[in-house]
C-alpha positions as CSV (number, residue, x, y, z in Angstrom):
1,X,11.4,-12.6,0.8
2,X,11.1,-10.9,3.9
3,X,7.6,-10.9,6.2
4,X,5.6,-9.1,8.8
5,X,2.8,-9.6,11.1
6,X,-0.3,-8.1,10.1
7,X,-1.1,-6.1,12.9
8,X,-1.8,-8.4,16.1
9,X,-2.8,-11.4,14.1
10,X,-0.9,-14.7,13.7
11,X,-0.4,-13.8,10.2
12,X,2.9,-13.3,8.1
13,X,2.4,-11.1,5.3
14,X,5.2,-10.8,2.7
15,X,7.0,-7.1,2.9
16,X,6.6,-6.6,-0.8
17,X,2.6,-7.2,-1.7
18,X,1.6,-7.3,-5.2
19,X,-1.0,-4.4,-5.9
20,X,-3.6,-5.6,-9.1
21,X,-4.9,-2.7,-9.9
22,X,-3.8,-2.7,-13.6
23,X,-5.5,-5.7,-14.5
24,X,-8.3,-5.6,-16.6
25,X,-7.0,-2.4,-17.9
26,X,-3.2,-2.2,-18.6
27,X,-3.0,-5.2,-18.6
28,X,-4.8,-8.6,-19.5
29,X,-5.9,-11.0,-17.1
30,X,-2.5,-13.3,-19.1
31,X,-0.5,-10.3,-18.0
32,X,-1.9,-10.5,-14.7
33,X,-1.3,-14.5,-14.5
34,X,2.4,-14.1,-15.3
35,X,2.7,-11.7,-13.0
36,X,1.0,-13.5,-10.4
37,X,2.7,-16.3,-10.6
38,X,6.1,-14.3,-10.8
39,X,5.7,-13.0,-7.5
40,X,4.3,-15.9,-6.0
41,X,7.5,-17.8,-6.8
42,X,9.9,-14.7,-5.8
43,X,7.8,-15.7,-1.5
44,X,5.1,-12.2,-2.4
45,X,2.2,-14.3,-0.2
46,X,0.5,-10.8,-0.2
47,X,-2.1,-9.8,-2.8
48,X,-4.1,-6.8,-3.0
49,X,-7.4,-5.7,-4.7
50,X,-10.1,-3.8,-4.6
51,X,-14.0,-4.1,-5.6
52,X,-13.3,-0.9,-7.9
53,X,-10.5,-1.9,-9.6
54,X,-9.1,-1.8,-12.6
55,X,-7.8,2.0,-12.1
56,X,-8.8,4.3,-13.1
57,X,-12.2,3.5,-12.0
58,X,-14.5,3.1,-15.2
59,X,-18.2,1.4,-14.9
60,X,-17.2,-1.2,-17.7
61,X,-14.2,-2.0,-15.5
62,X,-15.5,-2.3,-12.2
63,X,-14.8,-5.9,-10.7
64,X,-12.3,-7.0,-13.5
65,X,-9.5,-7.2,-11.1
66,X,-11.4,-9.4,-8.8
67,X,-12.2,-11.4,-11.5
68,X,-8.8,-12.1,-13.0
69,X,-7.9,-12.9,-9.4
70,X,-10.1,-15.3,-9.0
71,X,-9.5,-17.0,-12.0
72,X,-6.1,-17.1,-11.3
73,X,-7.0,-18.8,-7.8
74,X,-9.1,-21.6,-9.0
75,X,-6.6,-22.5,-11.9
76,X,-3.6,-22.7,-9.5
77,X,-5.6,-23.9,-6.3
78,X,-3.2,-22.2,-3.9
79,X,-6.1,-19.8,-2.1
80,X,-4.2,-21.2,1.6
81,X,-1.0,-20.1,0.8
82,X,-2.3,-16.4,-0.8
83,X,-3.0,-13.9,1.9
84,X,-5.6,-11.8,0.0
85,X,-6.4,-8.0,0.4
86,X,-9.5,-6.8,-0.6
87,X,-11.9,-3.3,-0.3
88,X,-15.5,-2.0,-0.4
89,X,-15.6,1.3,-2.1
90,X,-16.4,4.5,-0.3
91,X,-19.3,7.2,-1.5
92,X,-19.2,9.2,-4.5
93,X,-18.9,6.4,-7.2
94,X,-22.9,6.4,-9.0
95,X,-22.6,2.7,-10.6
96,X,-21.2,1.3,-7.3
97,X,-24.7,0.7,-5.7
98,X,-26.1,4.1,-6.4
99,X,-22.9,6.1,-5.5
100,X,-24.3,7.5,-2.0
101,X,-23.3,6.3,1.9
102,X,-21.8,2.5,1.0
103,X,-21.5,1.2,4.8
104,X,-24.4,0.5,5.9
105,X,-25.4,-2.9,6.9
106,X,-26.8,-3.8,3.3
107,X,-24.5,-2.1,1.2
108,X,-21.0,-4.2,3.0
109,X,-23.4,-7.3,2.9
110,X,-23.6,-6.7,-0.9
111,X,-20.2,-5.5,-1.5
112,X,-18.7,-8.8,0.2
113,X,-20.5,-10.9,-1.5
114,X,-20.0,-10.1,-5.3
115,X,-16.4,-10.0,-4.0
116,X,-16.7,-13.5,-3.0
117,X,-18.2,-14.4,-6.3
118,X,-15.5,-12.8,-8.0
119,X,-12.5,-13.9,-6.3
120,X,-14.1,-17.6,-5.9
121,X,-13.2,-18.1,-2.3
122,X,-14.7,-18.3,0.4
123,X,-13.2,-15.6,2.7
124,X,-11.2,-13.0,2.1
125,X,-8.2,-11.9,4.7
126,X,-8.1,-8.5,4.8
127,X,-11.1,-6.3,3.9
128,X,-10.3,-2.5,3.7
129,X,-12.9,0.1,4.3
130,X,-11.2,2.1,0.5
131,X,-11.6,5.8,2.0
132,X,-14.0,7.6,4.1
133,X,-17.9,8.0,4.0
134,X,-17.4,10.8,6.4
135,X,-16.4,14.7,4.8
136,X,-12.7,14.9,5.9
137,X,-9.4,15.5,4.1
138,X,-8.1,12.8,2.3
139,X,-6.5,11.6,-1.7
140,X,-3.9,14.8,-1.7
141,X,-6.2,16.9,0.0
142,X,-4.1,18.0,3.4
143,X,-6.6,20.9,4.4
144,X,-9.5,20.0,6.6
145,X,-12.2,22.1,6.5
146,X,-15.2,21.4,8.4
147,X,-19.0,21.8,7.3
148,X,-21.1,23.0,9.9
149,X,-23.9,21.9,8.1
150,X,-22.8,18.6,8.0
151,X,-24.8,15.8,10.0
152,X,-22.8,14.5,12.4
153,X,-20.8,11.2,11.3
154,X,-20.3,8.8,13.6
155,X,-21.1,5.2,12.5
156,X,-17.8,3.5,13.5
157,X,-19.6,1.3,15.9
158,X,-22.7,0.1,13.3
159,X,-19.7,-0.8,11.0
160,X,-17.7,-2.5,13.0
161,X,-21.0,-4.6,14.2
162,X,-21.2,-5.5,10.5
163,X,-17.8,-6.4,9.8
164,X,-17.9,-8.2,13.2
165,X,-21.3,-10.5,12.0
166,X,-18.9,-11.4,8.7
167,X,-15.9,-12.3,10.8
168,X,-18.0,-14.8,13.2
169,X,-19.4,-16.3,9.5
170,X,-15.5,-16.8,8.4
171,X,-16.5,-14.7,5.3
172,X,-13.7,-11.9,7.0
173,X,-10.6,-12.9,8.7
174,X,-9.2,-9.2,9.5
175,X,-10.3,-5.4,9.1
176,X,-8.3,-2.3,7.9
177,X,-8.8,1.1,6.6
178,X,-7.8,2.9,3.3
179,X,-7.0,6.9,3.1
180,X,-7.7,7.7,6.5
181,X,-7.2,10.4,9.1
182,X,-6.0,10.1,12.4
183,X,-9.4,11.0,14.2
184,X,-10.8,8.2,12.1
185,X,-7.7,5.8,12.5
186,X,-8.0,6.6,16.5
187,X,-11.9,6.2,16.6
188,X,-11.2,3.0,15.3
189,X,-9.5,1.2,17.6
190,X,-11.0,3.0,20.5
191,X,-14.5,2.2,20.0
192,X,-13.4,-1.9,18.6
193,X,-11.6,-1.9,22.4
194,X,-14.3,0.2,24.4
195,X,-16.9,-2.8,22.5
196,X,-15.0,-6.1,22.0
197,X,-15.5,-5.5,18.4
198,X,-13.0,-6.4,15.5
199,X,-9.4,-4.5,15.8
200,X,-8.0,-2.2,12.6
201,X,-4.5,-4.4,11.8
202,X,-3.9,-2.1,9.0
203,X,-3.9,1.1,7.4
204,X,-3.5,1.7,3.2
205,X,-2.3,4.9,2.8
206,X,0.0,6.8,0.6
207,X,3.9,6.5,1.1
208,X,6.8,7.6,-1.1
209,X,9.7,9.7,-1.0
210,X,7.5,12.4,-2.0
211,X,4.6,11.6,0.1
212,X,5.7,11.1,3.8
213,X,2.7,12.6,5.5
214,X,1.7,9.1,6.9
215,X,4.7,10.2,9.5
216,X,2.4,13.0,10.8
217,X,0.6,12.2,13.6
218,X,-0.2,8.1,11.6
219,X,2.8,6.6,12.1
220,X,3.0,7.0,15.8
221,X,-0.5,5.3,16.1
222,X,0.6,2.5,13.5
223,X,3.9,1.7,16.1
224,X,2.1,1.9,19.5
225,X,-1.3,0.3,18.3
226,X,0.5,-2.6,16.0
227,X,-1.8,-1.8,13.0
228,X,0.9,-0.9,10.5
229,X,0.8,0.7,7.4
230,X,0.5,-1.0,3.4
231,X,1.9,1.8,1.6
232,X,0.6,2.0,-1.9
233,X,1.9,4.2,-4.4
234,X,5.5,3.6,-3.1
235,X,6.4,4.8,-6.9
236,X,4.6,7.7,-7.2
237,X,2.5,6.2,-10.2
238,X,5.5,6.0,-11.8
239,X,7.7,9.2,-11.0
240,X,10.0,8.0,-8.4
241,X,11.2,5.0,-11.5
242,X,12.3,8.7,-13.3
243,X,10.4,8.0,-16.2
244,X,9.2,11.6,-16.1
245,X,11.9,13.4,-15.2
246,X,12.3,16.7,-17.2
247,X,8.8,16.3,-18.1
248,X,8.8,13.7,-20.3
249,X,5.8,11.8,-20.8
250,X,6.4,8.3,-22.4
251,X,4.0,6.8,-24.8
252,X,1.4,4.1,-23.3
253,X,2.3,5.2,-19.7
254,X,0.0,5.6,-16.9
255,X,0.5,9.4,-17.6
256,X,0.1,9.4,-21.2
257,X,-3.0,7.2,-20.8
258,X,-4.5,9.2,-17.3
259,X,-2.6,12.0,-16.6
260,X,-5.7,14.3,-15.7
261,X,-6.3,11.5,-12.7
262,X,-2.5,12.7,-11.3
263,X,-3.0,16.3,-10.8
264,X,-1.1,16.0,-7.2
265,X,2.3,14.6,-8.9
266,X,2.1,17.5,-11.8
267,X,3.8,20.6,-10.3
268,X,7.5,22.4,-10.0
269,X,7.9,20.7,-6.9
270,X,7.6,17.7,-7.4
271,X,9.8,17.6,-10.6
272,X,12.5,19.7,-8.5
273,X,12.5,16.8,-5.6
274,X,12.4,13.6,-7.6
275,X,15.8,15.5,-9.6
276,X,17.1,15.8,-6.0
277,X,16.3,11.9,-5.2
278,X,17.7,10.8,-8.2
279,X,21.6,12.5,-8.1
280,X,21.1,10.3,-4.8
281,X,20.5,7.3,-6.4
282,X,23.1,7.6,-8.9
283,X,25.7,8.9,-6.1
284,X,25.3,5.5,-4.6
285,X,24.8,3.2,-7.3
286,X,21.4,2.1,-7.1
287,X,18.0,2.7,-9.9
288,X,16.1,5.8,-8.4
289,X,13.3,3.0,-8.4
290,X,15.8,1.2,-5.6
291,X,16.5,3.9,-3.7
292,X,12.6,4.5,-3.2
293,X,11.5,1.2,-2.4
294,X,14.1,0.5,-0.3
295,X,13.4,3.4,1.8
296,X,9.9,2.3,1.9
297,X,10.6,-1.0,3.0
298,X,13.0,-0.1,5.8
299,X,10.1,1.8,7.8
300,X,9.4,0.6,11.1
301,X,5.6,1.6,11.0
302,X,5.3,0.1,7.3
303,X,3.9,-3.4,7.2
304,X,4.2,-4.0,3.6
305,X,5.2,-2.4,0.3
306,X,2.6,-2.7,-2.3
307,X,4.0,-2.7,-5.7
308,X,2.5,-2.6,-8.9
309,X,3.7,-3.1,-12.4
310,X,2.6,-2.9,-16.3
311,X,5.7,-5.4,-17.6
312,X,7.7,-8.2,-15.8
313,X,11.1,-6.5,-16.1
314,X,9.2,-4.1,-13.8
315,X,8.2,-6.3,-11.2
316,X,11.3,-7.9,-10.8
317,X,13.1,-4.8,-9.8
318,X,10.3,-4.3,-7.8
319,X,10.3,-7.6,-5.6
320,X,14.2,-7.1,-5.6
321,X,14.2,-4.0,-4.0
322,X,14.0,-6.5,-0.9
323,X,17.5,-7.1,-0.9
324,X,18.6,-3.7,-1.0
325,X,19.5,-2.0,2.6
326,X,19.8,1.9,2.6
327,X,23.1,2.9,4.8
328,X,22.7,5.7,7.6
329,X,24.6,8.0,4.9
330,X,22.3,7.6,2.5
331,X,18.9,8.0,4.3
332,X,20.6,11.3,5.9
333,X,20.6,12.2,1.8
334,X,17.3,11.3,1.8
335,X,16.3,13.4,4.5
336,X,18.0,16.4,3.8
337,X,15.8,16.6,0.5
338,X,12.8,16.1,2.4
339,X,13.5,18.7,4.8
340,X,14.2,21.3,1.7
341,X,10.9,20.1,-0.3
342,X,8.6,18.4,1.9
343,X,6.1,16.3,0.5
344,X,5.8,17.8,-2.8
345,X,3.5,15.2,-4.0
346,X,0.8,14.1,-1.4
């Protein structure tokens, strides 16, 4: 395995972390032990969750993931060596404490807590603010377009004062953001320097072969501030493994199961590029699902690759993607493709 510092902390997070997101819906918390325990023996320290999870989000879901997790925690008593990832849900969600504004004082107070009961720890490493409370542009939506009407947003301070009371009770270790902007990303870290408050070491975007807006305007931010990016969806929810090439939708696959929570991966597009990526892929020998990890991985603003998987054989060519190094021949490939059909899934 290969590691990173998150952010500016003293912490080394593995390069691949394991995304849970399944369990408690594709798969049972068994599924989610072996796999679990699979990555924790391949050196994955690295595990991420959310309070939302399993996807898609369901009220008779909500918190299994967290659960399973901690389960898994206080059979195998390893919580020191598991650098865990975890997030408070944004607005919008009506069984997730009413579904309004969710970062206010008493609502991350809440949040934390039930995540603490589920995951049976103490602390948790990393807790992720999952996606704005403010109106702005984000899950495939590039277009900004501002409300005039809208009251003015701008509670960074008030919840980095929360965050900041949780980190001096060791209930927090670290902060980072989900599906953010780069106003937001930038307003951030100013206001957490301008106020001694707690630093952003992280971003969880979107980042594939077919998604590579994080490099527009994110990326430079993420390299000069040292608050890197945890790239989910690294797979494309599955198109980049080519499982849907020529539009074929496999039975008991996260399309065949959800495919009306995907619409950003279903057009010409799309289709057309991942054809593109995967004559590379087989010009060089690798799976396409090599190929676009690898690339991933190689990223200087990316601090880790989060993975997920329904089957074992699918994690392990997941974790191993660690071992593969893309030549300068083969990201020029890459980026020839990108250039003719940019981001055709974001």
């Amino acid at each position: 395995m290969k590691f990173k510092k998150l952010g500016t902390t003293d912490l080394d997070v593995s390069l691949i972390c394991l995304g849970t997101m399944t369990y408690g819906e594709q798969n049972t918390q068994d599924e989610g032990f072996e796999q679990m325990d699979y990555a924790f023996d391949k050196g994955v320290n690295f595990f991420d969750t959310a309070e939302l999870y399993a996807i898609p989000p369901k009220e008779k879901t909500y918190g299994k993931t967290e659960e399973i997790i901690g389960n898994w925690l206080k059979i195998k008593k390893n919580r020191n060596k598991v650098i865990l990832a975890s997030k408070i849900s944004g607005p919008g969600l009506k069984w997730i404490r009413g579904g309004g504004a969710q970062y206010s004082e008493k609502s991350i107070d809440q949040a934390l807590h039930n995540s603490l009961k589920r995951l049976k720890t103490d602390y948790i490493d990393l807790y992720q603010l999952h996606w704005p409370e403010r109106n702005t542009n984000f899950f495939g939506d590039l277009d900004y377009e501002h409300n005039k009407n809208e009251k003015s947003w701008y509670d960074f301070e008030s919840i980095l004062k929360t965050l900041n009371k949780f980190v001096d009770q060791g209930k927090i270790r670290y902060i980072g953001l989900s599906n953010e902007t780069p106003w937001g990303f930038s307003k951030f870290l100013q206001i957490a320097e301008k106020k001694n408050l707690p630093r952003i070491v992280s971003v969880q975007n979107p980042y594939s072969l077919v998604n590579r807006t994080y490099e527009i305007g994110m990326s430079e931010i993420s390299i000069r501030e040292k608050a890197g990016l945890l790239a989910y969806s690294p797979l494309a929810v599955g198109y980049l493994t080519g499982k849907y090439r020529n539009k074929q939708v496999p039975k008991n696959s996260r399309l065949d199961l959800f495919y009306e929570n995907y619409p950003r991966y279903h057009n010409q597009r799309n289709y057309n590029a991942i054809d593109e990526y995967f004559k590379i892929a087989k010009k060089y020998n690798l799976s396409l699902v090599q190929l676009s990890l690898a690339f991933v991985n190689s990223r200087d603003f990316v601090t880790s690759n989060i993975i997920g998987a329904t089957t074992i054989r699918q994690l392990k060519e997941n974790i191993d993607s660690i071992n593969i190094s893309l030549k300068k021949e083969i990201v020029d490939d890459i980026n020839l493709i990108h250039e003719s059909i940019p981001n055709p899934a974001p």
